[in-house]
N, C-alpha and C positions, 0 to 999 in steps of 0.2 A: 649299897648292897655288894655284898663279896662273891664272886663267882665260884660257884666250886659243883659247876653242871653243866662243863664242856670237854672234860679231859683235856684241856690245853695247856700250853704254859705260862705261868703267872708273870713271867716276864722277857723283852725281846732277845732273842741271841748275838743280837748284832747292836752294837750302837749306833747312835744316828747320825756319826761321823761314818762311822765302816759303810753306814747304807747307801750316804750320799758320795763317796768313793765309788760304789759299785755303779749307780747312777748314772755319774759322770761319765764310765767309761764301758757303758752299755751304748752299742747300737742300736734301734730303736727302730731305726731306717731299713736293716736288713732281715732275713728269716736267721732264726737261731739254730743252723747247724751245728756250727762250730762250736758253740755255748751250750748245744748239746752232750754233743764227743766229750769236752774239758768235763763238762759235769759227772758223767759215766764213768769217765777216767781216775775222775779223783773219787768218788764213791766206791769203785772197783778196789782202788791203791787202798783207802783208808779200810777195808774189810779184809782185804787178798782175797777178790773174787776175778773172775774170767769177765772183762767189759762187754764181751759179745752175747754174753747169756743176760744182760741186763738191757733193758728198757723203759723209759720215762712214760707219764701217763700226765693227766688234770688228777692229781690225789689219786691216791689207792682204791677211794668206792670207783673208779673211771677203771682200773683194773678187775676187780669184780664182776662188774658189768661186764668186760669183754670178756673175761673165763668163761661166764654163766651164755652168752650167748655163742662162744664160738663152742664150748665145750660141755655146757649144760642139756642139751636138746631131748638127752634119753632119758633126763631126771637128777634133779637137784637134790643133795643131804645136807643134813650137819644136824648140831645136837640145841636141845633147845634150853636154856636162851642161849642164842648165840647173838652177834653180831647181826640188827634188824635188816639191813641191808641186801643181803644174803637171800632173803624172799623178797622183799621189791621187786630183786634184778631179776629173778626168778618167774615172779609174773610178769614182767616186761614183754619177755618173750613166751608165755604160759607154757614152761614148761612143768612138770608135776614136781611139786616139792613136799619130800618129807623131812621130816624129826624125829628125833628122841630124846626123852623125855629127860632131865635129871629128877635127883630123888628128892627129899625133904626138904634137902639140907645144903641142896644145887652142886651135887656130886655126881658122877657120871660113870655106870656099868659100860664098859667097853664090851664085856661080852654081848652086852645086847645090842650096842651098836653094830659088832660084827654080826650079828645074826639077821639085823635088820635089812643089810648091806646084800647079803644074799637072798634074802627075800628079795628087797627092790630093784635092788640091779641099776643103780643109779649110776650117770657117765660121770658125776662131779661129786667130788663131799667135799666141803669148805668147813674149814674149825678156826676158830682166832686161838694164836699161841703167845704169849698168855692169853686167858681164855678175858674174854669180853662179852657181859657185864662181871665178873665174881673176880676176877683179876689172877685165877689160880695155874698152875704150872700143871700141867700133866706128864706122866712119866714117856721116857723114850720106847719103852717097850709098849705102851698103849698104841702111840702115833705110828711105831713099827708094825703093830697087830690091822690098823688103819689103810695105812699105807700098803699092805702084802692084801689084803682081801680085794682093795681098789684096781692092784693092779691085775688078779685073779679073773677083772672080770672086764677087763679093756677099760679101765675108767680111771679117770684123776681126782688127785689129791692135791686140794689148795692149803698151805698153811700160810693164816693171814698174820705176819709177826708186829704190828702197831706199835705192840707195846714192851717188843723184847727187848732194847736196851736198857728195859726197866730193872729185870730182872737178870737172874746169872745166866752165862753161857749155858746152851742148852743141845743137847745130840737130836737131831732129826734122820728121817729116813730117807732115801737119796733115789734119784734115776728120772727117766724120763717123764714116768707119768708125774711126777711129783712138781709143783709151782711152790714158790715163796712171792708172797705180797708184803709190800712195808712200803712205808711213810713217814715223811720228813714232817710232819704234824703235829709229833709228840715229846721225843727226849728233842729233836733237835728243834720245837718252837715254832715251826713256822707254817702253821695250818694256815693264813690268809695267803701262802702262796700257793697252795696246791699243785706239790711234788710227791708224786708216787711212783714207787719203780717195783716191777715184775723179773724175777728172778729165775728162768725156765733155762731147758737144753732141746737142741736138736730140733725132732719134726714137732713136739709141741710149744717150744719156742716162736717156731715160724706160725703157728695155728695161731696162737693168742695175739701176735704183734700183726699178723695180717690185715685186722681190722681199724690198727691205728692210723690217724691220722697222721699227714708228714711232718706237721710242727706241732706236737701236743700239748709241748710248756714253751710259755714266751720265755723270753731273754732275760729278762729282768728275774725272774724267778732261779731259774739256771744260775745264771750268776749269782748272786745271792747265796744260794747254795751251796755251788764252789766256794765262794770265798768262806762259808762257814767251818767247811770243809780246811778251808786254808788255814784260817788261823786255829789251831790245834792249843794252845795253850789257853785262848779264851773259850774255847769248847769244851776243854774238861772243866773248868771252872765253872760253865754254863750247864752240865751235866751233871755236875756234885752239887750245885745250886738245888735244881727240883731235886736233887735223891734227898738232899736235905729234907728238903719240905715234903717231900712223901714219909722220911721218919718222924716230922712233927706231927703231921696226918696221923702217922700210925698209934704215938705217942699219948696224942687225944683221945682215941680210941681206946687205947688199952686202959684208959679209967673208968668209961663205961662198960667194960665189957663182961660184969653180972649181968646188964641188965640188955643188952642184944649181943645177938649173934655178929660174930666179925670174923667173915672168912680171911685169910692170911694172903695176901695180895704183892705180886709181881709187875704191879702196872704204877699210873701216876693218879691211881685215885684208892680209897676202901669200900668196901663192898660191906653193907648192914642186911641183917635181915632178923625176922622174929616180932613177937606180939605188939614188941616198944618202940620198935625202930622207925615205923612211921611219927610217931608220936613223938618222939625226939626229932626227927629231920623238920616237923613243924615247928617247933620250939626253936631250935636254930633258925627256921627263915623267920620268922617272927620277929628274931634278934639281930639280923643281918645278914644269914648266911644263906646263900642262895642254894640248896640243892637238889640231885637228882631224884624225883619219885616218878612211877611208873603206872599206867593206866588199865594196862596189861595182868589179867588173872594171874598168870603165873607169879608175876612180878609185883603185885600189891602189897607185900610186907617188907620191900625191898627199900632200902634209901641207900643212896651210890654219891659219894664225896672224892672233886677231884681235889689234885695240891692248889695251894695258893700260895703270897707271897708271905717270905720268912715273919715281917711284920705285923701281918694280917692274921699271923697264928695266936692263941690264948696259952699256948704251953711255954 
């Protein structure tokens, strides 16, 4: 069976020489401060971001959870579907969570969102940029309109980036209330280590890392990382590999596309929806292809295909 219903990468980023290098010269024996700092460091250098506004976590949902609990209490948003996680962490600690709605065709009125916003008066809204499940970009001046109501009314604005290495450079809104979440899980391959880093300033910086643990990622992961980080010439390679395989993904798609809907996607999977589209995602597992269906009202006509390996494509 071919996997193509985890969003991950179809293949390692590191070879099993580089891993057992990193191995080797992992301490094991001590706590991973140090392996901390280097990792921040070089994350920081490879984006030109400020290393003091950056913090590690167990994955990005472990960031989540702490937003929603140090900063969710007055009432949790975001739009629906979004990333499931988002209500979980939400009930964890029962704060009120709403949504809004997209339309037919999983497109998104921002004015309603902003009108929602002042109705509820929530202290959090979380959105995935690209958006997670439909894979789409949303404009700067939406997230601006987002982000200027949030701060209207004492309240923060998560944007969860997963999957933006996917897609082009993108302008976001800026300042204190605003967080970036992301994760080394997807263009960079390495979801079995679970590395996620939170992206804040100032008094909400200090809010959200208050509650972390002192060693959140072991050594071996850290490392790892860095060293992904390090070698630069196998990372772009490792990077134009899946974009590859996301234009064969797409490629495939664009044959069927009389006969379902295919929203135009910025992440490392396509997004199907419409009368056939279930109907075909069965047809594919039938024949090998493992993929995403949904149990979920909303989401019943939905079938969501991540990349897989160049070989493993039929185009």
């Amino acid at each position: 069976m071919i996997i193509m219903d985890r969003n991950t990468s179809p293949i390692s980023p590191l070879s099993d020489e580089a891993m057992m290098e990193v191995l080797s010269q992992t301490k094991i024996n001590e706590y991973p401060s140090a392996e901390s700092d280097h990792f921040k460091k070089t994350y920081a250098d490879y984006y030109n971001i400020d290393p003091d506004n950056i913090e590690v976590a167990n994955g990005s949902d472990e960031w989540i959870q702490k937003v929603v609990m140090t900063l969710g209490h007055d009432g949790v948003m975001t739009v629906t579907p979004d990333f499931v996680m988002y209500e979980e962490y939400s009930s964890q600690i029962d704060a009120k969570f709403t949504t809004v709605p997209c339309d037919e065709n999983y497109r998104f009125d921002f004015e309603e969102v902003l009108t929602q916003i002042d109705k509820e008066q929530p202290s959090l809204f979380l959105i995935s940029m690209p958006h997670n499940p439909t894979g789409q970009l949303f404009k700067y001046e939406e997230l601006k309109k987002l982000s200027d109501a949030m701060k209207n009314i004492g309240g923060y604005l998560v944007i969860d980036e997963a999957y933006a290495e996917f897609g082009p450079d993108f302008d976001k809104p800026e300042g204190e209330h605003v967080l970036i979440i992301r994760t080394l899980s997807k263009i960079y391959g390495i979801a079995g280590l679970r590395v996620g880093l939170i992206i804040a300033e100032g008094e909400t910086f200090k809010k959200v890392t208050s509650i972390n643990h002192p060693y959140p990622v072991n050594s071996l992961s850290l490392n790892l990382s860095s060293k992904i980080f390090g070698e630069k010439e196998a990372l772009t390679d490792f990077i134009e590999y899946q974009k590859k395989s996301k234009e064969m993904l797409e490629e495939a798609f664009d044959r069927v596309s009389d006969k379902v809907n295919v929203i135009e996607s910025y992440t490392n999977f396509v997004f199907t929806y419409g009368e056939n589209a279930v109907a075909l995602g069965q047809y594919l597992m039938d024949n090998g292809y493992r993929c995403r269906m949904y149990n979920n009202e909303s989401l019943k006509n939905v079938v969501r295909y991540s990349i897989i390996k160049h070989e493993d494509s039929t185009v």
